[in-house]
ZAVOSE-656287 format. One line per 2 residues: number of its first residue (from 0); for each residue z, x negated, y negated of C-alpha. Coordinates in steps of 0.02 Angstrom, whole numbers, plus 50000, padded with zeros to 5 digits. Layout:
! ZAVOSE-656287
NUM	Z X Y ~ ...
***
This chain:
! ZAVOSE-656287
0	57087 43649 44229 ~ 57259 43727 44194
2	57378 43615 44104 ~ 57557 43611 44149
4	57600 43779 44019 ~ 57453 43857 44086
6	57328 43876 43953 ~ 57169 43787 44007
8	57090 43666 43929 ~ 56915 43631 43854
10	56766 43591 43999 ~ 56790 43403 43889
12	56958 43369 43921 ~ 57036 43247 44038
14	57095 43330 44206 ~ 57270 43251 44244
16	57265 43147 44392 ~ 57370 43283 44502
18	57264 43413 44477 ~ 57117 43302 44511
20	57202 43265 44660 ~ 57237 43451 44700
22	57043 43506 44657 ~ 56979 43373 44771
24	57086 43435 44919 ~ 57036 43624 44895
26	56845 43584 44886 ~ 56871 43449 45046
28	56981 43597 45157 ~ 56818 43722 45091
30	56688 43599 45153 ~ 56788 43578 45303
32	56803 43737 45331 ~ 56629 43753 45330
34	56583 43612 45444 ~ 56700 43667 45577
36	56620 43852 45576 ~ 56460 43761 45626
38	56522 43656 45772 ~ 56649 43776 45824
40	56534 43911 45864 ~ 56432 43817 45971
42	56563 43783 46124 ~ 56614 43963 46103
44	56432 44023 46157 ~ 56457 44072 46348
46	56598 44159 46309 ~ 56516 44269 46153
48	56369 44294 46271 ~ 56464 44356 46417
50	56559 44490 46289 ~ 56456 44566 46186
52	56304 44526 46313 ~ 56188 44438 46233
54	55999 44387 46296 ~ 55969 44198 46313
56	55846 44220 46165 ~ 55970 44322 46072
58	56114 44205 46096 ~ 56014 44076 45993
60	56014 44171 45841 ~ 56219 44166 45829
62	56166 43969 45765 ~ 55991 44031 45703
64	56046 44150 45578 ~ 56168 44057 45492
66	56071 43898 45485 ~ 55920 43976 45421
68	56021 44071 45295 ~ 56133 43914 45238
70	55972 43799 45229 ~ 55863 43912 45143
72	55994 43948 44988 ~ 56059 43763 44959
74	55932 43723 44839 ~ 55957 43897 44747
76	56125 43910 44744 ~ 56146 43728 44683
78	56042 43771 44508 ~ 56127 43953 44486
80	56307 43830 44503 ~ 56232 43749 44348
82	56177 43886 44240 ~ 56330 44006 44284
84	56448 43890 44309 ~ 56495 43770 44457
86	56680 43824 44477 ~ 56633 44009 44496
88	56490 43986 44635 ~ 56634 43888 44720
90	56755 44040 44718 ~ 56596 44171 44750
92	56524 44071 44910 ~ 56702 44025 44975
94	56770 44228 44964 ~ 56593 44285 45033
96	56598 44163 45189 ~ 56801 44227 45230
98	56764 44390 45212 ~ 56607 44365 45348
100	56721 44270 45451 ~ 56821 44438 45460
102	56681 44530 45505 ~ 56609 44402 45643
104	56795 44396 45727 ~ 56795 44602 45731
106	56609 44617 45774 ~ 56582 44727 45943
108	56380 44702 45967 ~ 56255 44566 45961
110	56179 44627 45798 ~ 56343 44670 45697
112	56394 44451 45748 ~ 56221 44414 45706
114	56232 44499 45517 ~ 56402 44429 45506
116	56346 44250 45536 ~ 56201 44271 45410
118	56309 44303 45273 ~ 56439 44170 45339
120	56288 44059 45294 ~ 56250 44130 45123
122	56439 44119 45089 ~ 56426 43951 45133
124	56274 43880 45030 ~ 56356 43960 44879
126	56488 43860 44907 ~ 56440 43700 44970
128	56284 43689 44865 ~ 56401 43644 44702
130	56549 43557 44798 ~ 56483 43387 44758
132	56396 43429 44577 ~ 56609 43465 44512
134	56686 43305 44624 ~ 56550 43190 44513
136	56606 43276 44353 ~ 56774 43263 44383
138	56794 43091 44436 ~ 56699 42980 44303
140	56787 42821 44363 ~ 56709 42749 44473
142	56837 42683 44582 ~ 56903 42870 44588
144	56729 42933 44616 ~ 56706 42822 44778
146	56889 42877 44856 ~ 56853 43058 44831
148	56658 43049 44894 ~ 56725 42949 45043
150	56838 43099 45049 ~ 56715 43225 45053
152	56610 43108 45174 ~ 56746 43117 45289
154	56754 43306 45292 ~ 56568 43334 45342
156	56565 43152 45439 ~ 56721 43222 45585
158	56715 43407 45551 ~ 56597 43436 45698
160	56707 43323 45812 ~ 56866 43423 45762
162	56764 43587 45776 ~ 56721 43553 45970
164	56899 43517 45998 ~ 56972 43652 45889
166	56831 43774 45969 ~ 56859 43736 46144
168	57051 43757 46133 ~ 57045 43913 46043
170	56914 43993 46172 ~ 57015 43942 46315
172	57186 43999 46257 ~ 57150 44156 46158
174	56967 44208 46151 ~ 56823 44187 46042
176	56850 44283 45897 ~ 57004 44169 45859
178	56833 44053 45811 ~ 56804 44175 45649
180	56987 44214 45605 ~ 57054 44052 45610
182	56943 44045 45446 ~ 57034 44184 45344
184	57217 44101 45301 ~ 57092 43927 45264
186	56971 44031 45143 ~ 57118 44142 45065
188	57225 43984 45029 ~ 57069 43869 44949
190	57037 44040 44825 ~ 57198 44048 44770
192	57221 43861 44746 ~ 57043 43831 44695
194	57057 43975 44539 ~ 57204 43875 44474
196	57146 43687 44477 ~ 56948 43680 44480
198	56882 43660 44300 ~ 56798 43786 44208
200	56616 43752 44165 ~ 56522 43897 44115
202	56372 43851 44106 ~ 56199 43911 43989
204	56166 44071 44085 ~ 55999 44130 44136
206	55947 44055 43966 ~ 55969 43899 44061
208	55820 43922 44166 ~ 55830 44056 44282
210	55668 44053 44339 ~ 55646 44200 44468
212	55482 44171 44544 ~ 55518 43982 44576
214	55684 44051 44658 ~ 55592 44184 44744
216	55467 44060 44809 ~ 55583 43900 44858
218	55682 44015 44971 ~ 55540 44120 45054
220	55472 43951 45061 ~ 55630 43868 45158
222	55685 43992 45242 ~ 55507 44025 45347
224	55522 43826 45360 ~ 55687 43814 45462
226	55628 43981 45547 ~ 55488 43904 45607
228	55546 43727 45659 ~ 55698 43808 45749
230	55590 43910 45867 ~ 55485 43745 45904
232	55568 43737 46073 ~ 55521 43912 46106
234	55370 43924 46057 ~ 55285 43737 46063
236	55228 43635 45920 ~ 55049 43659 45932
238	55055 43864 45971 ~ 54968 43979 45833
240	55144 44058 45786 ~ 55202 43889 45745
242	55056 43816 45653 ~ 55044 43981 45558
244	55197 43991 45481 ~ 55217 43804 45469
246	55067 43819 45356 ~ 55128 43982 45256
248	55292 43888 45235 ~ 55198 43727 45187
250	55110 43822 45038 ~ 55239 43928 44959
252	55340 43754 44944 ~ 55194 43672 44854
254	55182 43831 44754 ~ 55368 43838 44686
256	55318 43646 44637 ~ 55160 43683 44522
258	55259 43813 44459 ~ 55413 43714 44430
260	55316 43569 44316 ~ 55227 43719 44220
262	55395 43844 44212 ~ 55456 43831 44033
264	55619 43868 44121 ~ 55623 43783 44295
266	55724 43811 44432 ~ 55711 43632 44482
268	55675 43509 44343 ~ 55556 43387 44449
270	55627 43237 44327 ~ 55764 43229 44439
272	55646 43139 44578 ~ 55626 42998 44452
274	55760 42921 44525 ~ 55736 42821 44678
276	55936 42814 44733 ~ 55906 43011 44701
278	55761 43025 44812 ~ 55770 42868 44908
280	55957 42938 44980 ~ 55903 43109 45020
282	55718 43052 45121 ~ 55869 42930 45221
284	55959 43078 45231 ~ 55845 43185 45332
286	55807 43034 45462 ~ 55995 43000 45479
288	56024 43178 45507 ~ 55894 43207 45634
290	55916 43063 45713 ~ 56113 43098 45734
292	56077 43249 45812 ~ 56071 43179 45975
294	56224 43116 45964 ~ 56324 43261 45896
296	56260 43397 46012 ~ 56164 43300 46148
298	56322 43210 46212 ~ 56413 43361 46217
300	56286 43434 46345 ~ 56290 43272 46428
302	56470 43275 46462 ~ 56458 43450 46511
304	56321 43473 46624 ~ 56299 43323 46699
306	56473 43236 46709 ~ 56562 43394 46717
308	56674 43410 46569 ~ 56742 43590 46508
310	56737 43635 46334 ~ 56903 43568 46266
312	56878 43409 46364 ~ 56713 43376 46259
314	56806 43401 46118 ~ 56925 43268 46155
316	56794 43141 46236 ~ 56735 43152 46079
318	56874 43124 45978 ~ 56883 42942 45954
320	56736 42959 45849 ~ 56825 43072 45714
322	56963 42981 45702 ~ 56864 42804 45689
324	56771 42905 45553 ~ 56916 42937 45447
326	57012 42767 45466 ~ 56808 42682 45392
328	56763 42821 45281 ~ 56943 42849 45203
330	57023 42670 45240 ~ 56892 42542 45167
332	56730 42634 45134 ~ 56765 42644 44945
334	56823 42454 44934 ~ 56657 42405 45041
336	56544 42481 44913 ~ 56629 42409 44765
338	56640 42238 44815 ~ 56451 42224 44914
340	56355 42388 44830 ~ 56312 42566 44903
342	56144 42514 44969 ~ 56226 42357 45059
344	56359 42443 45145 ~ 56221 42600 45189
346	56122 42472 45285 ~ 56276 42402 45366
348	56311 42576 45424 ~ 56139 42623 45489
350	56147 42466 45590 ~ 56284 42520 45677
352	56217 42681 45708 ~ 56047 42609 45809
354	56199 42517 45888 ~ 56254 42708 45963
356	56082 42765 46005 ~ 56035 42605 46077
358	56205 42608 46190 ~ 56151 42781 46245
360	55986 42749 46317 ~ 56045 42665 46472
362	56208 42814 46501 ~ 56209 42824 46688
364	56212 43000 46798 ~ 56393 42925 46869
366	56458 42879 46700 ~ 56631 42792 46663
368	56715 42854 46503 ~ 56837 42690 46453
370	56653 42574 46496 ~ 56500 42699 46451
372	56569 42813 46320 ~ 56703 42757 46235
374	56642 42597 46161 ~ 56481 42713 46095
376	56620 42844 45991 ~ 56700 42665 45919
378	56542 42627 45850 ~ 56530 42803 45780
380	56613 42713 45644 ~ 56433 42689 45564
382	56438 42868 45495 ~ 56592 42822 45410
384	56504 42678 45307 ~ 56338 42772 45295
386	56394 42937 45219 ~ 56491 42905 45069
388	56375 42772 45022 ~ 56221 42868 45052
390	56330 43002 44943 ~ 56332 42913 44824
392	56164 42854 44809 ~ 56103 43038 44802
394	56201 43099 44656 ~ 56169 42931 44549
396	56028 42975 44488 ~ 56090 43146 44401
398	56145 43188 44237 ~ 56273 43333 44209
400	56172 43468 44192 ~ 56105 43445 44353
402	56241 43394 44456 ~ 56243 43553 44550
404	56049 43537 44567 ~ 56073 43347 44639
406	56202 43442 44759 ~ 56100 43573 44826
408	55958 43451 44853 ~ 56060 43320 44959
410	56134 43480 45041 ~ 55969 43561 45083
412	55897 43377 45153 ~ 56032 43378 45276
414	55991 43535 45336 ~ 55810 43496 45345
416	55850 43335 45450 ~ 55980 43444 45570
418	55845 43585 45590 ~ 55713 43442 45617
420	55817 43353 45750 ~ 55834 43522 45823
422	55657 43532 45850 ~ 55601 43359 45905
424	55731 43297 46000 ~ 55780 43459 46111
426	55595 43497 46131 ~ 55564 43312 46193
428	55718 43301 46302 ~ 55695 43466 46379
430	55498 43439 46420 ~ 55559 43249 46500
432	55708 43343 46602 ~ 55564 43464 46659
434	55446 43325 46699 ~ 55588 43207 46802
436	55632 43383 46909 ~ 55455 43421 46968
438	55468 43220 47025 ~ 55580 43266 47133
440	55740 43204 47032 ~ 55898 43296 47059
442	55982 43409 46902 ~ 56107 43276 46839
444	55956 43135 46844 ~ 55834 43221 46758
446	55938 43289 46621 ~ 56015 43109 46581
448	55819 43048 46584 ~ 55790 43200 46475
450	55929 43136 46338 ~ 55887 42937 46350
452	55728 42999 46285 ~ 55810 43096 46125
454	55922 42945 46130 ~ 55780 42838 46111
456	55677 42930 45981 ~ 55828 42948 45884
458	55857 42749 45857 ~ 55678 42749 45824
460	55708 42867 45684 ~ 55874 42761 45619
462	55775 42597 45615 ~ 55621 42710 45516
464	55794 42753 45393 ~ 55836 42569 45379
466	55672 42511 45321 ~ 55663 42676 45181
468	55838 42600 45131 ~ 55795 42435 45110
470	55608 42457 45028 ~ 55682 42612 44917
472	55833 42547 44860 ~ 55790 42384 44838
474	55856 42371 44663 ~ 55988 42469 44594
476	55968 42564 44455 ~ 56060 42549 44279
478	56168 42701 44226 ~ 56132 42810 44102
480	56255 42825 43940 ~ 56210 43039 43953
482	56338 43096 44060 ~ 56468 43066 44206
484	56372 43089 44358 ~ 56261 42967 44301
486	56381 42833 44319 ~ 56418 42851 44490
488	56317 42699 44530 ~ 56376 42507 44495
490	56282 42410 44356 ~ 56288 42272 44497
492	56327 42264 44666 ~ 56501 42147 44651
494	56565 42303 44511 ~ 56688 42434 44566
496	56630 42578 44617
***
């Protein structure tokens, strides 16, 4: 970090507390940022289809590309953050996704918005893959670590709320490239603030352990992976397309594993699995995720095509739940986990959360927003106890070195659980929808059947998360003396965090 005459310091030295301040900001307005690009884009589909005339199948591939690019290079770009240094991935990711932004907002065909989006998404695992490997090293209190992970929480917690507001507006009042430029004065302003106050850490090099084949086969591996559970819907679970390159994906995975506990170099050090917050947190993580899918996108199409609602009014039906978000996750998250423990105030959180899904199962065709809806965005509230507790669970476990590993992991989980969600609980709502219609139900009833279903599964899927929480992190774990981000967990559950 710069000090005050503007020589920087050594990686060792203490960051003053403004600059702290100012680093967490930049890497919170990158993340959201991010977040927003992914919701945004998504009430903005009719009107990209209608202009640069898409096909139905095409259209899907403005989310597809990005997602499978993103998911695919968490993991990747998370170890690379280590070994050439966390603060410069940062920078690289953040200019790559603003200058893709540019080219999505100016693109004039289906394929040039396509390309664009695909690097928007390697732009954007660059970047988020190390955000929360440099938070953990710079805040080694642990009081300060819990504010600025609820902080970060927050960002990825109501970004997709304030995306379907911010998306819809934009799209009615300008058009929908405003989706992709409204990124450039965001990116250009985190770079230049970002090169001044994130810490340098230049890290080992490819000395380190770049290991190229386990790189080479981790992302061939992912990347068919999401490909293949994201045309699920299209092509059925049990079709040979499906089962095929399930089963390719399944074995270049286990192969980057045998060759990352015989690598002399790994890309992935397999130690960091030891941990159960590490990998208790991150199997939570992808049934949290998947579960919460239904809520984040399927009550957006349930205010839309059954009760009627354009795009900014989703946005704002939805609204309550951001802000409720913020006011737990950045009002009394941190003090909850200090005073009851990370694991206590997780399960608290996920409670809350079966609470939504559960409320949602019985949603009427004729819906009232003050008596069906709003009291299930109040209760949204959940995410903002679950995430920075489940957070912080996830990055425990990790020592310094492999904070930007321990990133990309928890990043790459959460796009496993959103691609999974994808999968199971559009597939299974669509297929009910289908089944209610040739019953003879009208439109409206058999969609809402369709989503108490997802609904349904989804709570199923929370209550699964509960009991993983509960048996997994049973007993927290004692920090390690080796380095900062291993004390991000209390020695006891009545510590500060």
């Amino acid at each position: 970090m710069f000090a005050a005459s503007g020589s920087a310091p050594s990686p060792a030295s203490p960051a003053a507390p403004r600059s702290r301040r100012l680093a967490l900001g930049v890497i919170a307005a990158g993340t959201l940022m991010i977040i927003l690009d992914g919701s945004i884009v998504t009430v903005a589909m009719p009107a990209i289809q209608n202009d640069l005339g898409f096909t139905p199948a095409g259209l899907s591939w403005v989310v597809n590309a990005y997602l499978i690019a993103f998911g695919s290079l968490l993991l990747l770009a998370g170890r690379f953050g280590d070994l050439i240094g966390r603060r410069r991935m940062f920078l690289a990711g953040t200019a790559v996704f603003t200058a893709a932004s540019l080219l999505a907002g100016v693109a004039t065909s289906p394929v040039a918005l396509i390309a664009a989006r695909f690097l928007q998404g390697i732009g954007s695992a660059m970047a988020s893959a190390v955000s929360l490997g440099i938070l953990v090293t710079l805040f080694t209190e642990p009081r300060e670590r819990a504010r600025a992970i609820a902080v970060f929480s927050f960002t990825g917690a109501a970004g997709a709320s304030i995306g379907q507001v911010l998306g819809g507006v934009l799209t009615d009042a300008l058009n929908w490239h405003w989706i992709f430029f409204i990124n450039l004065p965001i990116g250009i302003a985190v770079l230049a603030i970002a090169a001044r106050v994130l810490p340098g850490d230049a890290g080992p090099g490819r000395k380190g352990g770049a290991d190229v084949c386990g790189a080479v086969l981790v992302t061939a591996g992912l990347m068919l992976g999401i490909y293949t559970v994201v045309k699920i819907e299209e092509y059925g679970w049990t079709s040979g397309r499906t089962l095929g390159f399930g089963a390719l994906a399944a074995v270049l995975l286990a192969a980057f594993l045998v060759r990352q506990a015989t690598a002399r170099n790994p890309l992935m050090r397999l130690r960091i699995f030891r941990s159960r917050s590490v990998s208790g947190a991150n199997l939570v993580q992808i049934l949290m995720v998947a579960a919460l899918f239904s809520f984040q996108i399927l009550v957006a199409l349930y205010l839309q095509k059954v009760l009627g609602y354009g795009a900014a009014e989703t946005g704002l039906a939805m609204l309550p739940a951001a802000a409720v978000i913020g006011a737990v996750s950045l009002g009394v998250s941190a003090r909850l986990n200090a005073r009851f423990g990370e694991r206590n105030v997780l399960l608290a959180g996920i409670v809350l959360l079966i609470g939504v899904l559960s409320l949602l199962t019985r949603i009427p065709v004729q819906a009232s927003y003050a008596v069906d809806l709003l009291p299930v965005m109040l209760l949204a509230a959940g995410f903002g106890l679950a995430l920075p507790a489940l957070t912080t669970l996830a990055m425990s476990g990790a020592n310094e070195e492999d904070a930007g590993l321990a990133s990309g992991l928890f990043n790459t989980t959460q796009q496993i659980g959103m691609a999974l969600g994808v999968a199971v609980l559009s597939t299974l709502a669509a297929s009910r929808t289908k089944s209610l219609e040739a019953g003879g139900r009208t439109t409206a009833e058999a969609l809402t059947g369709g989503y108490r279903l997802a609904f349904a599964v989804g709570a199923g899927l929370l209550v699964v998360a509960f009991a993983v929480a509960f048996t997994m992190l049973r007993r927290p774990e004692r920090r390690a003396a080796e380095g900062p981000a291993a004390a991000t967990q209390a020695p006891a559950p009545t510590a500060a965090v």
